[in-house]
N, C-alpha and C positions, 0 to 999 in steps of 0.2 A: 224680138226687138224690145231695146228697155223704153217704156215711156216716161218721159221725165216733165215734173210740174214742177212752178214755181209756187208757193203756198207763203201767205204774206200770214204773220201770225204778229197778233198783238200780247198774248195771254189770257187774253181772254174766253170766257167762254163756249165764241160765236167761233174765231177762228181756231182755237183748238179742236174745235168739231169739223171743221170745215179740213183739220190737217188729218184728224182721226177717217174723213169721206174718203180725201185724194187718197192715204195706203191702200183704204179697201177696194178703191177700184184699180189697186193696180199700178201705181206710181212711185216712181224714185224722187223722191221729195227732194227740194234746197228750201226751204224756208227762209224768208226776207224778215229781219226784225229790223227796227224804225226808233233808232233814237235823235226824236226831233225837240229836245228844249221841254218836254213834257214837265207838270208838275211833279212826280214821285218816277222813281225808276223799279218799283215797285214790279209793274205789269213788266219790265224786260226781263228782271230776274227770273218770272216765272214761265216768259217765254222758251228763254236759254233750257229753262230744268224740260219745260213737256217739249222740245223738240229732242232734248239729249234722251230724255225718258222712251221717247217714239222709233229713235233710231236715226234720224233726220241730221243732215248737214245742215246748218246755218250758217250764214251772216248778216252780222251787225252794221247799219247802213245809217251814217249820221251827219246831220244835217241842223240848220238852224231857222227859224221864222223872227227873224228879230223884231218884225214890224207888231207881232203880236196877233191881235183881232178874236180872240177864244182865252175863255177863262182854265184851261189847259195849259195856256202856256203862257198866260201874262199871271203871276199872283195879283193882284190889286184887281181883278174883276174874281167875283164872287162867284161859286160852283153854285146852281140851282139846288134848292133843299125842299125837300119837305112837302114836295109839289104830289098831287094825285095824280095818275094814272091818264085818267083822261087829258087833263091837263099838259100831261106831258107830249103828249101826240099833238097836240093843235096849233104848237107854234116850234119855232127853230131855236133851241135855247142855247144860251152862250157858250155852251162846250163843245158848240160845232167850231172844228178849227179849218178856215177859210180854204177851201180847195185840198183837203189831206188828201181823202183818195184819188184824185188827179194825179197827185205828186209820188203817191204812193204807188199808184198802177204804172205810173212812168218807169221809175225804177224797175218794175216788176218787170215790164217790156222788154227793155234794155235787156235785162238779166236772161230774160227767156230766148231772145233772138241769141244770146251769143253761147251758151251750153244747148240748144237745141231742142228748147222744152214746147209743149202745144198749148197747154195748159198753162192757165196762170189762176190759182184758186183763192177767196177772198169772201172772207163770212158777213158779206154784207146780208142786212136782212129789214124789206119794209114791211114788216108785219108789228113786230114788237119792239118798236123803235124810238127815237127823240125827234124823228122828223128832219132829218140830216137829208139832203138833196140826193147828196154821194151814195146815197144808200138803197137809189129805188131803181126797177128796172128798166125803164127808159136809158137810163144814166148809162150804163153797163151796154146796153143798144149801140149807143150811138158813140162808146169809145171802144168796141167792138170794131164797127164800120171803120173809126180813124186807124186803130190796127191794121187794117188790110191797105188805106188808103196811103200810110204814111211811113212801111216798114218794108225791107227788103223781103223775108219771108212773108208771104198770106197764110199764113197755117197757124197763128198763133189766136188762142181762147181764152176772155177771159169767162172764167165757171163760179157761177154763185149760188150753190147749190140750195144754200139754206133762204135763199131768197125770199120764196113766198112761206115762209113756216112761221109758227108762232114762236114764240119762247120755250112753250112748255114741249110741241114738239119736236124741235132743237136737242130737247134735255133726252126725249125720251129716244132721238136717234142717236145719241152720244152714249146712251148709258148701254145702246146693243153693241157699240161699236168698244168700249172700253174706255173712253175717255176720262181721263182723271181730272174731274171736275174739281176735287178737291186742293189741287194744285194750280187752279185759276184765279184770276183775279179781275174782278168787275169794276171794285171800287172806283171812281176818281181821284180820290184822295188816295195816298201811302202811306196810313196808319197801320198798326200791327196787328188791326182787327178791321172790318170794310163797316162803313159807318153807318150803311141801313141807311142811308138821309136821302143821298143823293138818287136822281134819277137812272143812272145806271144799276146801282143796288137794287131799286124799286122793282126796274122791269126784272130785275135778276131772281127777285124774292119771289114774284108773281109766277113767273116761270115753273119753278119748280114747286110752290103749290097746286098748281094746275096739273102740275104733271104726277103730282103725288110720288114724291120721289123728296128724301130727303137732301137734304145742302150741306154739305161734309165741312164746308169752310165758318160755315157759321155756328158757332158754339149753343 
């Protein structure tokens, strides 16, 4: 019997590891990409190429937040720069964009109850993180529970595998699995090089010095 997951990919590369788990164990992948109003469309291009590259069906799911509330998707609030590490973890910085994976797991649901999928995979991770709500695993608990409480099937999961791991080893279970880090994108910004500044970068950089493991995207 085929088992089929829904796999929410950003391009990044928390969820390309996270698409790189679901094949190995075994899954007929659809992958969700999320064009919501973002600043660069950067991260979609690169989702398109590593789901095409992986073998994976996609689609494109878009949407607007017009009200704003995240420096993602209003320009006129400023992307955090330049911040330390620790720093980064102790408060909730404005590139949290208000209830994403709410909205994003939703769609994921939907899509799962109507192709028949169990699994709904999603690289969140509170270990090496910005401090995002959406990202820890209480969260994931208790929209677990509303899956069973509020859907015609009870069989549907969502799997966050890389949940308790660090960054560095993220890298190092991607690099067994094959994951073409080097056709990710971390940045915030959609320059044509990732700008090192911003808190995504940082934890990105850290990562893979930790892991001792070079970074193919940065020159």
């Amino acid at each position: 019997m085929v088992k089929k997951a829904v796999v929410l990919l950003s391009g990044g590369l928390d969820s390309a590891t996270t698409l790189y788990v679901a094949l190995e164990r075994g899954y007929n992948v659809l992958c969700l990409l999320f064009d919501y109003g973002q600043r660069h469309r950067k991260e979609l291009l690169k989702a398109k190429q590593i789901a095409k590259d992986a073998g994976c069906e996609y689609k494109m799911i878009r949407f607007g937040l017009p009200w704003g509330g995240s420096s993602l998707v209003d320009k006129k609030i400023k992307i955090p720069e330049k911040r330390g590490l620790k720093e980064i973890s102790k408060k909730i910085p404005s590139t949290y964009v208000p209830a994403r994976n709410t909205i994003f797991v939703a769609f994921a649901v939907s899509c799962a109850e109507a192709i028949g999928a169990k699994a709904i995979f999603i690289g969140a991770n509170a270990v090496d993180f910005s401090g995002y709500p959406d990202c820890r695993p209480e969260y994931y608990r208790v929209y677990n529970e509303l899956i069973r409480k509020g859907t015609k099937r009870k069989d549907i999961k969502i799997v966050a595998p890389l949940i308790r791991k660090s960054k560095a080893e993220i890298i190092k279970i991607g690099k067994k699995l094959g994951v073409p880090y080097h056709k990710t994108w971390s940045c915030y910004k959609g320059g044509k090089k990732p700008c090192r500044v911003c808190d995504s970068c940082a934890i990105r950089a850290r990562g893979f010095k930790e892991a001792e493991e070079e970074d193919y995207l940065i020159d």
